[in-house]
N, C-alpha and C positions, 0 to 999 in steps of 0.2 A: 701626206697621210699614210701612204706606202710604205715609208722609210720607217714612220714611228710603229708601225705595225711588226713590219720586219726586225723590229729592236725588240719588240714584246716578243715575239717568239723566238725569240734566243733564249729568253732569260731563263724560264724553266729547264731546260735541257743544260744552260750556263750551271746556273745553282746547283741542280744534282749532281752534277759533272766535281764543283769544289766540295758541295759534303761526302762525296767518294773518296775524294783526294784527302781530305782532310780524315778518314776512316782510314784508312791506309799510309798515313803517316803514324796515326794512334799504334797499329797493329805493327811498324817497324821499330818504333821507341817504349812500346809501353811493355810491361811484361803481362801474364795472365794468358788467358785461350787465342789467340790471334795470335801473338807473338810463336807461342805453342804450335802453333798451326804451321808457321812458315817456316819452324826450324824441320819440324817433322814431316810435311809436306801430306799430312794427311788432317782432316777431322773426323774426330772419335765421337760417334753417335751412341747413347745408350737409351734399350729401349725396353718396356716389357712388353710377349709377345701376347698378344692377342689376337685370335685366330680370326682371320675374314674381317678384320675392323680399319684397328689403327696403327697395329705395326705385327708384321710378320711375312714370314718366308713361305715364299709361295712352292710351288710345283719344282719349279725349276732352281729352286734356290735363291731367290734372287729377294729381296728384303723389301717388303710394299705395305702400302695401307694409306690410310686417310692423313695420319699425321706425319707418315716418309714422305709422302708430298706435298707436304705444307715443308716438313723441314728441307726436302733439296732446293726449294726456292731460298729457303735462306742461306744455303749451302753456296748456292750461285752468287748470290748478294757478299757471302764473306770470298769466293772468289775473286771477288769486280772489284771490292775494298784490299784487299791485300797485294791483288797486282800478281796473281798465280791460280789462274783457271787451270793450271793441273792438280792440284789440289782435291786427292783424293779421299773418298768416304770411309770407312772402317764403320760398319754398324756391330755392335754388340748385347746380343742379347741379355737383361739380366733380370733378377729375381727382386720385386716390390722393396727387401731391406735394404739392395745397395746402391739403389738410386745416389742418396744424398752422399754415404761415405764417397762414391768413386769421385762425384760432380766435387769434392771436397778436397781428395788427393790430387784431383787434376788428370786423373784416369780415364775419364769422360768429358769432351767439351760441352756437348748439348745432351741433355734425356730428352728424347720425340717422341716418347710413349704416350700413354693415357695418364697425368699427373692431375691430381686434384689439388689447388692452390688454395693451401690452409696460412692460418696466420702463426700457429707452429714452424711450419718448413720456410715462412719469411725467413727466420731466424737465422737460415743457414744457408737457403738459396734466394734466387731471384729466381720470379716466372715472366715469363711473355703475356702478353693481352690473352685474353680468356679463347681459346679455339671450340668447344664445345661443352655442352651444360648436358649432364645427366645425374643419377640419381642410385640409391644403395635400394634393391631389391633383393629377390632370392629365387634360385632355382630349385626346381624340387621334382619328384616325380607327379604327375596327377591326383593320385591318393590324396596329397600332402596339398592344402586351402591354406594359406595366409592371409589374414587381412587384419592387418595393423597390430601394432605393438602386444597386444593381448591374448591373440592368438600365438606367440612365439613362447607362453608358458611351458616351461620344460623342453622344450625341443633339445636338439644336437644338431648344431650348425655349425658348419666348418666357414672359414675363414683364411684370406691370403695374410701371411705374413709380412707387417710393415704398409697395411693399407687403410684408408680412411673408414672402409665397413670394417675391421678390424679394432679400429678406436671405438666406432657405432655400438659393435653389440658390445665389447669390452664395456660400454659404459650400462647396459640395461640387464649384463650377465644376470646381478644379484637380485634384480628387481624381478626380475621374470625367470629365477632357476633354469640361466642357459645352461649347458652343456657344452663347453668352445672345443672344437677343433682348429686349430690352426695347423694349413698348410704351407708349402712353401711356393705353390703356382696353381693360380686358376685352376688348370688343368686338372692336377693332384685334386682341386676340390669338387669340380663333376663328376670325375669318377667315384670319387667315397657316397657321390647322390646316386648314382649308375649302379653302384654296387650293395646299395641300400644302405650304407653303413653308416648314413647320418641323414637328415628330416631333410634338410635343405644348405644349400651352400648362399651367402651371402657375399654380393658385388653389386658395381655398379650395374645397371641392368641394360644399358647396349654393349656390355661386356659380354654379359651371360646370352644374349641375341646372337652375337656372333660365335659364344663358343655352340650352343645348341645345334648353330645349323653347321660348324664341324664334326658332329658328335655324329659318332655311326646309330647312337640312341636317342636319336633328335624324336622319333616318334613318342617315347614313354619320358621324353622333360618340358618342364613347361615352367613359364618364369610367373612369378606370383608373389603379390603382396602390396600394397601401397608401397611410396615413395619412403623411404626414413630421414633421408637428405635429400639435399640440392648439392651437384656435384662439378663446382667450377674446371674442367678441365686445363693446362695449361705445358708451354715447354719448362722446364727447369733448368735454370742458366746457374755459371759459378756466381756467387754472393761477390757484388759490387765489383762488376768486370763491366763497367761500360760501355768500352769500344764493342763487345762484342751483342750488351745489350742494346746498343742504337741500330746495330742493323737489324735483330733481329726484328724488334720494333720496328724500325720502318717496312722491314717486307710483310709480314703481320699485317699491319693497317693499308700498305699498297692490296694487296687479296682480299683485303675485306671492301675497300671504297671502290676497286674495281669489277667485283663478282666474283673473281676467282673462285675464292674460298666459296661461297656455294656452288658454283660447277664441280668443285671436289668432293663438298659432302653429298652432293648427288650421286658422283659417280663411286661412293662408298657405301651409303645408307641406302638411297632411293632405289634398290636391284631387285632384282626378283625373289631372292632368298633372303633381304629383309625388309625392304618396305617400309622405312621406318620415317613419317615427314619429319619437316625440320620443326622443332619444337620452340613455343614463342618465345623460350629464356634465350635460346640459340639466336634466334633473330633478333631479338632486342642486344646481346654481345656482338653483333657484327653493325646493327647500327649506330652503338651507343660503347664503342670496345672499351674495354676496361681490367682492371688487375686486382677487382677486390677476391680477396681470401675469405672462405668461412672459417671460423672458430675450430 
């Protein structure tokens, strides 16, 4: 009974051990991001920055957030697959329109930003299982009341370039005599609320949570409005590069069936300066993960 025992607990630690092997044969014969990886000995991370959240440069320089640590665990995973745990990071900051071009030219291996997984961006990338669900609200100063579609008659709303709130009011512009501004970074769009020079800025709204509490003007913004979407977060991988989407998927689903992945949105959202619980679409995505796209 010993013996048969001792043969079962081989086997798991057996099997991981050849789907390694066999991930790291892929990454030596196949061409695409792994291949890319080991000639150049670095992975090209691209991200957009988002202050206090999901990806950004801290104090010291140094590149953090909610989704940098979800992706170095994948980072480690394509280390363990390819056979070169020197295999270094390169993170790159970029602006919401060149996500897809760079992931395209091969300029970037992974985006670990904040990505919303539409059935448009299928077309051109792949996503990893859903990492977190939010949603298109608006910031504004206190003056400025949003509440749903009707109140946004005439307004002047700025907007990030190349983003799903972007698509959002673009589709309600005529219906509601918006006023679009389009910026080229979040940033750029609090300040134009900061400086009064538009009603309110439109994003995802734990975007706008974390730029508020970097704002030196965090007392005079305030986020406002019902929901307008539901906002599938995900990584964006290059369009049908397998090798590189199996590992990412299996570390994905290892952080979610082990906990991880909520010990990290804790120690990202759960803080004193946001306080934000985990919301039930989030928990029903780590029990039930999944890769659907909205429209």
């Amino acid at each position: 009974m010993s013996a048969i025992l001792d043969v079962k607990s081989l086997l798991t630690p057996l099997v991981a051990a050849l789907l390694w092997g066999t991930a790291a044969c892929h990454a030596q014969t196949a061409g695409g991001a792994l291949a890319r990886m080991v000639r150049s000995g670095t992975v090209n991370v691209g991200y957009i920055p988002t202050p206090g959240t999901f990806a950004f440069r801290d104090a010291s320089g140094n590149t953090v957030g909610y989704s940098i640590d979800v992706c170095m665990k994948v980072v480690e995973g394509i280390r363990k697959a390819v056979g070169r745990p020197d295999l270094r990071v390169d993170f790159r900051p970029l602006e919401a329109a060149q996500r897809i071009p760079l992931l395209k030219a091969g300029a970037i291996d992974l985006e670990c930003g904040g990505n919303t997984n539409t059935v448009g961006r299928q077309r051109d990338v792949d996503f990893s299982h859903t990492l977190f669900t939010t949603g298109v609200r608006f910031v504004a100063r206190p003056s400025v009341q949003l509440d749903g579609v009707s109140s946004l008659w005439r307004r002047r709303i700025a907007v990030s370039n190349g983003t799903t709130a972007q698509d959002t009011l673009q589709r309600l512009r005529q219906e509601q005599a918006l006023d679009l501004v389009v910026v080229p970074t979040d940033a750029e769009g609090v300040r134009l609320v900061e400086e009064g020079r538009v009603d309110a800025f439109a994003q995802d709204d734990i975007l706008l949570y974390g730029l508020i509490a970097a704002s030196p003007a965090k007392d005079r913004l305030h986020v406002t409005g019902r929901h307008l979407t539901v906002e599938p977060y995900a990584f964006m991988l290059p369009k049908d590069d397998v090798p590189l989407r199996e590992i990412v998927d299996r570390t994905v689903l290892s952080l979610m069936h082990s906990g991880e992945l909520t010990a990290i949105y804790r120690k990202w959202f759960d803080t004193a300066s946001l306080r934000i619980p985990m919301s039930v679409h989030m928990r029903e995505n780590i029990r039930y993960p999944n890769k659907y796209g909205i429209p």
